[in-house]
C-alpha positions as CSV (number, residue, x, y, z in Angstrom):
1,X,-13.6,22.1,2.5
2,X,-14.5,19.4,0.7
3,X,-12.2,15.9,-0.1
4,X,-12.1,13.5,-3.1
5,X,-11.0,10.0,-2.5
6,X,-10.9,8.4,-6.6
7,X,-11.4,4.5,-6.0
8,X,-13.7,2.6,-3.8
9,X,-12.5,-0.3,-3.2
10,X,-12.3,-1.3,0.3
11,X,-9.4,1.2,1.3
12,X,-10.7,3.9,-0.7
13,X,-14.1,3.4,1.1
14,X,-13.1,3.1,4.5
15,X,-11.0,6.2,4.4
16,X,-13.9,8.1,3.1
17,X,-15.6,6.9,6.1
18,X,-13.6,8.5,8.6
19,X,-12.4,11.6,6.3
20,X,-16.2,12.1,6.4
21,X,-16.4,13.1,10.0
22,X,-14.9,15.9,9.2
23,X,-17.2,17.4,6.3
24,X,-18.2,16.4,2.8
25,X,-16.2,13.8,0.9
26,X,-16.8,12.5,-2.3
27,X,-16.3,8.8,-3.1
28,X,-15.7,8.3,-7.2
29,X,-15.9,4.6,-8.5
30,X,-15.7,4.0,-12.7
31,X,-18.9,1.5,-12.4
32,X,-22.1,3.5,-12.2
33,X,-23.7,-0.1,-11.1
34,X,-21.3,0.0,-8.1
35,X,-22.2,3.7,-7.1
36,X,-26.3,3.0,-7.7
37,X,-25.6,0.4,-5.4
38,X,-24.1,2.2,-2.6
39,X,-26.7,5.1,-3.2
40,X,-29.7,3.1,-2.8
41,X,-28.1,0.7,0.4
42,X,-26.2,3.0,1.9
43,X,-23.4,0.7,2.0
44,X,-20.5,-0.7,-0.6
45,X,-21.5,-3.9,0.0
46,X,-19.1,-5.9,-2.4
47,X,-15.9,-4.5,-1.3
48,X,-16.4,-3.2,2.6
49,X,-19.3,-5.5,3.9
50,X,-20.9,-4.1,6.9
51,X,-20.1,-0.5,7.0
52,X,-22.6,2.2,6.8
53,X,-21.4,4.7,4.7
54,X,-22.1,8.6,6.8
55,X,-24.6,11.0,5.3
56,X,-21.3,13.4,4.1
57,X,-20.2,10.8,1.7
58,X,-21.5,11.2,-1.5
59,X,-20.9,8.0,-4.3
60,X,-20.0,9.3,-7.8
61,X,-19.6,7.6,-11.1
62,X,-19.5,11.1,-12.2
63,X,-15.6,12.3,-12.5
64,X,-16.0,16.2,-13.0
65,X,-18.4,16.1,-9.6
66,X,-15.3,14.4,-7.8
67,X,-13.2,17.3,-9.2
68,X,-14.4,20.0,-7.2
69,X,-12.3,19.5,-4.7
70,X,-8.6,20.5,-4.1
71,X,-7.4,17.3,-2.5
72,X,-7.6,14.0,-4.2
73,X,-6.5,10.8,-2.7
74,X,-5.7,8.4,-5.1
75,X,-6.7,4.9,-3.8
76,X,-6.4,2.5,-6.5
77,X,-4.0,-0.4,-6.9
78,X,-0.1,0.6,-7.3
79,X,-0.2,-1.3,-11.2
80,X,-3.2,0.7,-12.6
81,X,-2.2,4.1,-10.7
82,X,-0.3,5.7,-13.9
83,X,-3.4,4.6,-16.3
84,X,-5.7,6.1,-13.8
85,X,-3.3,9.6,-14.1
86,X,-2.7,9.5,-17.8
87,X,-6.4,9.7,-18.2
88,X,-7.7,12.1,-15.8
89,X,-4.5,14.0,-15.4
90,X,-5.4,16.9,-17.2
91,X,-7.9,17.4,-14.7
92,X,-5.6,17.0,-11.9
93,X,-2.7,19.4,-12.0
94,X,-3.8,22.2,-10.1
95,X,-4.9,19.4,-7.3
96,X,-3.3,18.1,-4.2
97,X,-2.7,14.4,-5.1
98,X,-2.2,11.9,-2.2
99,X,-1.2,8.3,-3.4
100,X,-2.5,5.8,-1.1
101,X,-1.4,2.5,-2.9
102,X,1.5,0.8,-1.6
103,X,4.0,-1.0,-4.4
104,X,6.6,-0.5,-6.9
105,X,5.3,0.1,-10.2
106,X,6.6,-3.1,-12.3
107,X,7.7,-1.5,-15.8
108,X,9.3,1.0,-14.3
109,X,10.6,0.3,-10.7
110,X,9.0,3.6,-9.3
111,X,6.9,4.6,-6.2
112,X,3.7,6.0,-6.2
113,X,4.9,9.4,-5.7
114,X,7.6,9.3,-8.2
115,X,4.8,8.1,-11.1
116,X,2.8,10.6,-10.1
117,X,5.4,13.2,-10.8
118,X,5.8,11.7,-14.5
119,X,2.3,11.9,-15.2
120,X,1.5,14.9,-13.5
121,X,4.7,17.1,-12.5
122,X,2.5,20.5,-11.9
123,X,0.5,18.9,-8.8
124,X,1.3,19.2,-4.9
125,X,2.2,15.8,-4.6
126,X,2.1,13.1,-1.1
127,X,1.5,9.8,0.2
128,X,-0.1,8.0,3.3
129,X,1.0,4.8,4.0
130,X,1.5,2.9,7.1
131,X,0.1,-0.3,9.4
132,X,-3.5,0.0,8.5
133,X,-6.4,-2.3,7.7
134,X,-9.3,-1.1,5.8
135,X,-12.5,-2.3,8.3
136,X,-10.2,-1.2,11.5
137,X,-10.7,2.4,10.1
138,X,-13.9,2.2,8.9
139,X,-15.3,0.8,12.3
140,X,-13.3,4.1,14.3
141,X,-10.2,2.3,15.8
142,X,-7.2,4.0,16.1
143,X,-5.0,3.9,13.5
144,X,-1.4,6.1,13.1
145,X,0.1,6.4,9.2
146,X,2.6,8.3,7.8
147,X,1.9,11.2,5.1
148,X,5.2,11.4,3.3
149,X,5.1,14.7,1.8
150,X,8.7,16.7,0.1
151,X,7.0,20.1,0.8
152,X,6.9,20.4,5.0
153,X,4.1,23.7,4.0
154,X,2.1,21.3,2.1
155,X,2.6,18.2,4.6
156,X,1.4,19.9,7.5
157,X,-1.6,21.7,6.0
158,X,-2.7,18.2,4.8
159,X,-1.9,16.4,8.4
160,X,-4.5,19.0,9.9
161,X,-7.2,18.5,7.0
162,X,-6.6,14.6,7.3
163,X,-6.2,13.9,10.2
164,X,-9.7,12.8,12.4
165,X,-10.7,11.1,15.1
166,X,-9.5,7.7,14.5
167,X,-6.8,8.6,12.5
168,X,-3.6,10.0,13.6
169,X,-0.9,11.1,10.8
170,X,3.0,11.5,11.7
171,X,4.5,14.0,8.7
172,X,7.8,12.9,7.0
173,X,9.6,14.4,3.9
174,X,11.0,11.3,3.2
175,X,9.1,10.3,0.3
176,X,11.4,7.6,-1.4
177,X,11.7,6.3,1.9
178,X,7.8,6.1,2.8
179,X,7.4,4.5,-0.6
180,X,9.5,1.7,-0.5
181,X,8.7,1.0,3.3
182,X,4.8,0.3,2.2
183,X,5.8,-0.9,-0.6
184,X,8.8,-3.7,0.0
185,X,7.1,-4.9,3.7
186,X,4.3,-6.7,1.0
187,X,7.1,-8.8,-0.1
188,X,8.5,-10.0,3.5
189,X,4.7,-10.7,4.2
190,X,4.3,-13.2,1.2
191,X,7.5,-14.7,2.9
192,X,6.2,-15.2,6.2
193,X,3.0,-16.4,5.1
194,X,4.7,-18.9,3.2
195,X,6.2,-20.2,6.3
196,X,3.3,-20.3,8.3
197,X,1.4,-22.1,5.6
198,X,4.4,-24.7,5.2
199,X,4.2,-25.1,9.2
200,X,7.5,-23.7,9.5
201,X,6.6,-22.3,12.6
202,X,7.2,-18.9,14.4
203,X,10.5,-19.0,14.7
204,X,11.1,-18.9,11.3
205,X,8.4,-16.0,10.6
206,X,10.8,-13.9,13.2
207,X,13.5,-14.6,11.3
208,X,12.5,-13.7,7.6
209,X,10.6,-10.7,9.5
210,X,14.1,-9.5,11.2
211,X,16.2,-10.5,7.9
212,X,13.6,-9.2,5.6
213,X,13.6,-6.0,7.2
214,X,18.1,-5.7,6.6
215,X,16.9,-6.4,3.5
216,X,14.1,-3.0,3.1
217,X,16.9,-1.2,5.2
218,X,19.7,-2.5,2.0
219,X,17.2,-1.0,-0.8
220,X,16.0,1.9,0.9
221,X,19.8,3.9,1.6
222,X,20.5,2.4,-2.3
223,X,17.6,4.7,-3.6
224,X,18.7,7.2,-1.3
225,X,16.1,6.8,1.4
226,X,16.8,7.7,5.3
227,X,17.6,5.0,7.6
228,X,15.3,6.3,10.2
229,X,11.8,6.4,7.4
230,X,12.3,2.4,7.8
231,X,11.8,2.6,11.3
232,X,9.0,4.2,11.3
233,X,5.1,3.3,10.7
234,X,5.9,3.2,7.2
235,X,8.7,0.7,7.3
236,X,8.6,-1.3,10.6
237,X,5.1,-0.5,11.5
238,X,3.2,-1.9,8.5
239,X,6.1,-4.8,8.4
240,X,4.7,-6.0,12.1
241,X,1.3,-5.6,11.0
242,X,1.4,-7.3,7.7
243,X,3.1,-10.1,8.3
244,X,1.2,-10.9,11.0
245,X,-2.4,-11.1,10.6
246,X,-4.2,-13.0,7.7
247,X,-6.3,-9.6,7.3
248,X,-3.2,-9.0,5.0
249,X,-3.8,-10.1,1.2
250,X,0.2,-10.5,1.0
251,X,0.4,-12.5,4.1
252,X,-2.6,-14.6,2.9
253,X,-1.4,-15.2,-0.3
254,X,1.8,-16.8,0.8
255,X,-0.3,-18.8,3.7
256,X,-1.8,-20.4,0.2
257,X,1.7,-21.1,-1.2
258,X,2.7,-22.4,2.0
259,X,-0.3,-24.8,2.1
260,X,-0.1,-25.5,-1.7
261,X,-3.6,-24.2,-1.9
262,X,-5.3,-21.9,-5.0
263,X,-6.0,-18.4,-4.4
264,X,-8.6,-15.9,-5.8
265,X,-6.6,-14.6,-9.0
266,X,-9.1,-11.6,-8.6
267,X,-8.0,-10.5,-5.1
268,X,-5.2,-7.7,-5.8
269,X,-1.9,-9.2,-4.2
270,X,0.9,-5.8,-4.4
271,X,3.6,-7.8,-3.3
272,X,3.7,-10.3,-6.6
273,X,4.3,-7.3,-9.2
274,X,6.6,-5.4,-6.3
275,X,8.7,-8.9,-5.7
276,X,9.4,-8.9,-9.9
277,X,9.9,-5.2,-9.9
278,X,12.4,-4.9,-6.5
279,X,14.3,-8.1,-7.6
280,X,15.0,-6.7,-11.0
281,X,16.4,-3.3,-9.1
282,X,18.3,-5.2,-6.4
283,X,20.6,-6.9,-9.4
284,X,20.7,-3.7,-11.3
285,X,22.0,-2.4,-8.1
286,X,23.6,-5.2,-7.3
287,X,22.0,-5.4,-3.6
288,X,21.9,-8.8,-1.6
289,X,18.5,-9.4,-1.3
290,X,18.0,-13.4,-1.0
291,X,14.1,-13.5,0.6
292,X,12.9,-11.0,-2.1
293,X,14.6,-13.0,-5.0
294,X,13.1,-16.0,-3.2
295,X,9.6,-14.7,-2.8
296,X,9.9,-13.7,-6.8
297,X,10.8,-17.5,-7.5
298,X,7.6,-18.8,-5.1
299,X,5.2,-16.7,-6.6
300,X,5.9,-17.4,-10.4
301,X,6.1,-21.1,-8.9
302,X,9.7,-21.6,-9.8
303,X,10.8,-23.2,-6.2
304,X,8.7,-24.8,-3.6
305,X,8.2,-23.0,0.3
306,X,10.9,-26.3,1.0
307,X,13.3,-25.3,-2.1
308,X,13.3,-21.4,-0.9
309,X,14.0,-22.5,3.1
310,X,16.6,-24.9,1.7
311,X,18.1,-22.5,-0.3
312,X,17.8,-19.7,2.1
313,X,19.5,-22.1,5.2
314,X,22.4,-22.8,2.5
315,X,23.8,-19.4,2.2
316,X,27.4,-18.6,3.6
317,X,27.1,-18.0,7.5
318,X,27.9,-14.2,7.9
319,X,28.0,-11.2,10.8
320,X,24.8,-9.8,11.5
């Protein structure tokens, strides 16, 4: 049985890598330049330097070739997923679809899952998320993600077909919760990374880490997400990941704040757009959710890394 993965970017690619030690698997990219490229080197050079992609993955520019298979995974950034779906929907609702962008969809304040049901409510619908880093699973290293999946039938036929040798899937029905774990971690990242790159030091990562994750615990039971999703690779496992290494865009990104540095406006950053969209929820819902409404502030430059510590420190003491 054959897979589809729709976006090659760097994610995209590396988990056609692995899928493809299990049988065919068919990469699509829009640019025809890209796929002649990675059909004549062997490699997708530009966006996953260094990997050799396996004889049983096939590039395609060529969207009808990538539909002959009954599971897609959607890999494309969280902001251009719906576009993606409104075109090539019609195409798609007889398919498995498994989202594997990580955000909250800025016009909207929805998950990946839950725009995927707008655009395309006949489809089996999913997501795989969790502590992950592109080259780590294209190189073979272990790796454990959640699939979030509402139907348990559909979750655990897709953990078997998934699953491979460096990747090991956990299944959860909790899809709101899955969501907004992978999803509201990007914005703690920015936070730490703005610490670090202020030379705030270590202590205070642990402390926007520990507080930051109260505050994914407060949004997730407000949208009617289980407690337990959050501690789970989804929600604490991709929070310790990301804002800790500076393979994270996120956690780079707020490094650059932090050291009042530029940053490549053409690197995709999730946890900008997610910081707008889950600050606008939190005062709809009327949530306490000071480091996200901070973060929000820092990235559309409206208080400095020492204004948003300042800030932060001046809030009423309180229990734990």
């Amino acid at each position: 049985m054959s897979i589809t993965v729709l976006g090659a970017g760097a994610f995209g690619t590396a988990l056609a890598v692995s899928l493809a030690d299990n049988g065919p698997v068919t990469l699509w990219a829009r640019s025809g330049e890209q796929v002649a490229r990675m059909q004549e080197t062997g490699r997708n050079e530009s966006r996953l330097p260094g990997v050799d992609l396996p004889k049983a993955l096939v590039p395609t520019a060529d969207f009808e070739v990538s539909m002959k298979s009954r599971i897609v995974l959607l890999a494309v950034p969280m902001q251009k997923l719906r576009g993606v779906l409104e075109v090539f929907g019609h195409r798609l609702g007889d398919k498995i679809l498994v989202a594997c962008c990580k955000g909250i969809e800025l016009e909207t304040g929805l998950g990946p899952v839950s725009v995927m049901h707008e655009v395309v409510p006949d489809a089996r619908l999913a997501l795989l998320t969790g502590p992950s880093f592109a080259h780590n699973i294209a190189r073979g290293l272990p790796t454990a993600l959640t699939l979030a999946c509402a139907d348990a039938g559909c979750a655990a036929e897709l953990q078997h077909d998934l699953t491979t040798r460096n990747l090991r899937l956990y299944r959860s029905t909790d899809t709101v919760g899955a969501e907004l774990g992978g999803a509201l971690k990007n914005v703690v990242a920015i936070a730490c990374g703005t610490a670090m790159g202020a030379e705030m030091g270590e202590s205070a990562r642990a402390a926007l880490m520990t507080r930051g994750y109260a505050e994914m615990q407060r949004m997730a039971l407000a949208r009617g997400a289980e407690a337990e999703t959050m501690a789970g690779l989804s929600g604490f496992g991709d929070l310790a990941l990301t804002c800790t290494s500076e393979q994270s865009r996120n956690y780079r990104l707020g490094l650059s704040l932090g050291r009042g540095e530029g940053f490549d406006p053409s690197v995709t950053v999730e946890g900008v757009a997610t910081a707008r969209a889950v600050d606008a929820v939190a005062r709809d819902l009327d949530l306490d959710m000071p480091i996200t409404a901070c973060v929000n502030a820092l990235v559309d430059r409206r208080l400095t890394p020492q204004e948003a510590l300042a800030h932060l420190l001046a809030r009423p003491l309180k229990e734990e």
